[in-house]
C-alpha positions as CSV (number, residue, x, y, z in Angstrom):
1,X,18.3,-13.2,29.2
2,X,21.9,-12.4,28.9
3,X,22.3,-13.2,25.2
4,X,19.2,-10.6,24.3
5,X,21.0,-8.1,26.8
6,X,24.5,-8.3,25.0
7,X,22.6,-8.8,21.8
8,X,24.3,-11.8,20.9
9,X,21.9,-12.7,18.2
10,X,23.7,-15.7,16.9
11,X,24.6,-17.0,20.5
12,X,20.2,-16.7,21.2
13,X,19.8,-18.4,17.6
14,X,21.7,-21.6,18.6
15,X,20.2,-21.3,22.3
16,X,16.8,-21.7,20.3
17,X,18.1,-24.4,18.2
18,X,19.4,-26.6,21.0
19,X,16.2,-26.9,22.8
20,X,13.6,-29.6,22.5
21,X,10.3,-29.2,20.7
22,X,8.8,-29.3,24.4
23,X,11.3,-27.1,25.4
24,X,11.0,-24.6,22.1
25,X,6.6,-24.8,22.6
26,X,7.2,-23.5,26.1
27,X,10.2,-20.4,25.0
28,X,7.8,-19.4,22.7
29,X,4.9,-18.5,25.9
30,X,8.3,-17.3,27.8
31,X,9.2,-14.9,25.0
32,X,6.0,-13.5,23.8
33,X,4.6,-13.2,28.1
34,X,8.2,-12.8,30.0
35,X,11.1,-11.7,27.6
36,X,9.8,-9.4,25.1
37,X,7.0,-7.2,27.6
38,X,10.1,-6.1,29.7
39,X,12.3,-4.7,26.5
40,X,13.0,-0.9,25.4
41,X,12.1,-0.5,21.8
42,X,15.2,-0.8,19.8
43,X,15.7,-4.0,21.8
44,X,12.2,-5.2,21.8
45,X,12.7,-4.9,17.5
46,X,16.0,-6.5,17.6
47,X,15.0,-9.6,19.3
48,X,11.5,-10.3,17.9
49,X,13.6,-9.8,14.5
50,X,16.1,-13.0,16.0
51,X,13.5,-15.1,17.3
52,X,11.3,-14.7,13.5
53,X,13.7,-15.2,11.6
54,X,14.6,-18.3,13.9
55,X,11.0,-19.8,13.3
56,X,8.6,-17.5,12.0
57,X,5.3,-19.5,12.7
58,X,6.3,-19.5,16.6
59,X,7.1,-16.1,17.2
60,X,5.6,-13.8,15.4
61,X,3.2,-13.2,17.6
62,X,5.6,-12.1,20.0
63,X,4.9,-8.6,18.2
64,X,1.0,-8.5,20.7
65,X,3.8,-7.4,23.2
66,X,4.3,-4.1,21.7
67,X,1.4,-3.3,24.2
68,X,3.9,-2.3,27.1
69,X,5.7,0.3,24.9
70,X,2.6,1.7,23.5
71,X,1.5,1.6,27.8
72,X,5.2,3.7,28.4
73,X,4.6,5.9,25.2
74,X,7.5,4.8,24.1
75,X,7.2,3.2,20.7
76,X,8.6,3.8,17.8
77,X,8.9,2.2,13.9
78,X,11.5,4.4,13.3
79,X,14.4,1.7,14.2
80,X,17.0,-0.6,12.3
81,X,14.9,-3.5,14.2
82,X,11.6,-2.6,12.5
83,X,13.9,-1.7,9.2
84,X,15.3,-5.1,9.3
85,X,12.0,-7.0,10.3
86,X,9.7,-6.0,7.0
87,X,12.9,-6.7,5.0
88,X,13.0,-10.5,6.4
89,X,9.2,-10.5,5.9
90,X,8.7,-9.3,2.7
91,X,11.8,-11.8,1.1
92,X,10.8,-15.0,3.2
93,X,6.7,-14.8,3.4
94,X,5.5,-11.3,2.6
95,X,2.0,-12.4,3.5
96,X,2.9,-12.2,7.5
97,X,3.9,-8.2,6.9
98,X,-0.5,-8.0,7.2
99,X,-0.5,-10.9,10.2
100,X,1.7,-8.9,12.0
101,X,-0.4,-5.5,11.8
102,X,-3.5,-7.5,12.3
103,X,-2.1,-8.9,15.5
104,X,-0.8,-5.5,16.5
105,X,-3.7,-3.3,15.6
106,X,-5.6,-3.9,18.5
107,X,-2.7,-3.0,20.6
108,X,-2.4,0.4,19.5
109,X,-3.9,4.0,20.9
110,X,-3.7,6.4,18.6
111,X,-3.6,7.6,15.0
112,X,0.0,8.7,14.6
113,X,0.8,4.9,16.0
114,X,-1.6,2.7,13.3
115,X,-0.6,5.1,10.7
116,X,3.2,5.0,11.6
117,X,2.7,0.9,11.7
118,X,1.4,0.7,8.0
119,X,3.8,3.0,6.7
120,X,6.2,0.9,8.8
121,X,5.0,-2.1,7.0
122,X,4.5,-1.4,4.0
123,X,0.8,-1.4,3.5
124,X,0.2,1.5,1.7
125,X,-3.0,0.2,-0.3
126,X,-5.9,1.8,1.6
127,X,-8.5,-0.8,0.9
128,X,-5.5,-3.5,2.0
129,X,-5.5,-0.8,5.6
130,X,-8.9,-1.2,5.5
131,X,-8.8,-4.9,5.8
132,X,-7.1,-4.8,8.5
133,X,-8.6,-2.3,10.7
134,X,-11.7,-4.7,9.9
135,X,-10.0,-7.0,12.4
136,X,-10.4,-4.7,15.4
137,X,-13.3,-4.0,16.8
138,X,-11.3,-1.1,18.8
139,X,-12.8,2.3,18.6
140,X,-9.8,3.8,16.8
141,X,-10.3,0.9,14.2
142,X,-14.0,2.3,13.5
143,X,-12.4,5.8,13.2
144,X,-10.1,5.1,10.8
145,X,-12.1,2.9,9.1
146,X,-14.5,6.1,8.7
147,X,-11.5,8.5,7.9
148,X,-10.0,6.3,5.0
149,X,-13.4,5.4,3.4
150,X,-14.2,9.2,3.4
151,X,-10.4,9.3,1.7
152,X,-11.1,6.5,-1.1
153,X,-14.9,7.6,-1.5
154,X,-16.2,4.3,-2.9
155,X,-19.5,3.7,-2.0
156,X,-19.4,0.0,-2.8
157,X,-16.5,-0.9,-0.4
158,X,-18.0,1.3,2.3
159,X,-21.1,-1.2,1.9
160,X,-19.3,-4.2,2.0
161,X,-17.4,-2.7,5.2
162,X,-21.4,-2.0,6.7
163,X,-22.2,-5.3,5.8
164,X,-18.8,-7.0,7.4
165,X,-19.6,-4.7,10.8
166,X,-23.0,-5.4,11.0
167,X,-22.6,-9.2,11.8
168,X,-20.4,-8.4,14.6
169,X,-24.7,-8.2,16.3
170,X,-22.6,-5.1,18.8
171,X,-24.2,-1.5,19.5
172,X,-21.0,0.1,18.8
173,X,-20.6,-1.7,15.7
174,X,-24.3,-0.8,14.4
175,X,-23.4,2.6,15.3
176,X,-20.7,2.5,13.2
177,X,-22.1,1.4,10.0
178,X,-25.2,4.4,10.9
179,X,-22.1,6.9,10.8
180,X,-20.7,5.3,7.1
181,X,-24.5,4.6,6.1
182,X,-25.4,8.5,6.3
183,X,-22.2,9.8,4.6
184,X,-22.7,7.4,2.1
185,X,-26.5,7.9,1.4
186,X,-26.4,3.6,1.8
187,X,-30.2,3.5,2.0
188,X,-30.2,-0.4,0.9
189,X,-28.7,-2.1,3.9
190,X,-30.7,-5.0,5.1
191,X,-30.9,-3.6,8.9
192,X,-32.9,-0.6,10.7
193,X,-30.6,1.4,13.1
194,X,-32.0,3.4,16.2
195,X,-29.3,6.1,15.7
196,X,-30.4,8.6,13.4
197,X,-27.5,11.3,11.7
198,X,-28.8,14.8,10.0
199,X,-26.5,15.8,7.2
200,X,-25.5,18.7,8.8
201,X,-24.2,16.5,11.7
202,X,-22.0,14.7,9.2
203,X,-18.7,17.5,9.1
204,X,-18.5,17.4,12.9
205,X,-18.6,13.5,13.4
206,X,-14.6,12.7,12.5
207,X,-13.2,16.4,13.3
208,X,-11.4,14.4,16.6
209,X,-10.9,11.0,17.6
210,X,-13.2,12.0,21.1
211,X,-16.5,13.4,19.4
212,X,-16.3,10.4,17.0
213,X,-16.2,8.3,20.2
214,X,-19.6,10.2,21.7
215,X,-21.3,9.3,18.2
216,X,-20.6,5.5,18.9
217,X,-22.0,5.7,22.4
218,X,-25.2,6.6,20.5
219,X,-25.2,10.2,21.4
220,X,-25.4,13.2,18.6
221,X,-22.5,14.7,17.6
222,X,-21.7,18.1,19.7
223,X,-21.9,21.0,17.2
């Protein structure tokens, strides 16, 4: 669109407003599928920033196509659009700043990215990022989920985060919770797992994301 390519941000904001609620249902598929997927960063930022502060509600989700920069290695939080974003969020409805990492979560590939995203964000609470990563059922979700909880060391959330994976009823899930049950020493969860971890397994299990991966396909940790 020639008004996202000039940037002509109030031009685009009166382009939305003209349109019909027909019309406005179907930009809203056209942005978040056609418009946003083909934009460089800054510009991707910039114009998810218009179209939310146009109507929130509509096109926030626009942010699940972040997945074609994280595909080109090219994203970054570290722009005025992302700046401007949790600034407009946090003053108009501070409880989308966790929709939009929940919705964006499971787009992401590494680390440095989720990390970068709640620092982005705001969400500096690591229960709160815990929450969150709850949402995924991505690999790199159960690794940081494992990662933080060894950070907060609280035995009662890690249970509650067993509990909360185990009725997902998913091998990789159950292998999971047998990774947080044996650091933990959670000997009371209602459940028998088939994977079995010796304490002297434990300090090898997190020291990469890849030999955390081989745990969750049920194999022992290489030591």
């Amino acid at each position: 669109m020639q008004l996202i390519g000039t940037r002509d941000w109030d031009g685009l904001t009166q382009m939305l407003r003209n349109l019909s609620n027909m019309e406005l249902r179907r930009m809203e598929r056209v942005m978040r599928e056609e418009v946003l997927p083909t934009l460089e960063n800054g510009l991707f930022w910039e114009t998810l920033l218009c179209a939310v502060k146009f109507k929130r509600a509509a096109f926030i989700s626009g942010v699940t196509a972040v997945s074609h920069l994280v595909k080109d290695d090219t994203l970054d939080f570290d722009v005025v659009g992302v700046e401007r974003l949790y600034e407009h969020l946090k003053a108009t409805n501070p409880e989308s700043l966790l929709k939009i990492c929940n919705m964006m979560v499971p787009e992401l590939r590494t680390e440095a990215q989720v990390v970068r995203m709640f620092e982005a964000f705001h969400v500096e609470n690591e229960v709160t990022r815990i929450s969150v990563l709850l949402k995924s059922e991505h690999d790199l979700s159960y690794y940081l989920i494992f990662k933080t909880l060894k950070l907060i060391e609280d035995r009662l959330i890690a249970r509650k985060c067993c509990v909360a994976l185990m009725k997902r009823q998913d091998d990789r899930a159950f292998n999971a919770v047998c990774l947080i049950k044996a650091y933990f020493g959670l000997d009371d969860l209602p459940a028998r797992f088939s994977l079995t971890i010796e304490q002297y397994e434990l300090s090898h299990i997190d020291r990469d994301y890849d030999t955390f991966c081989h745990v969750l396909d049920g194999k022992r940790p290489k030591v």
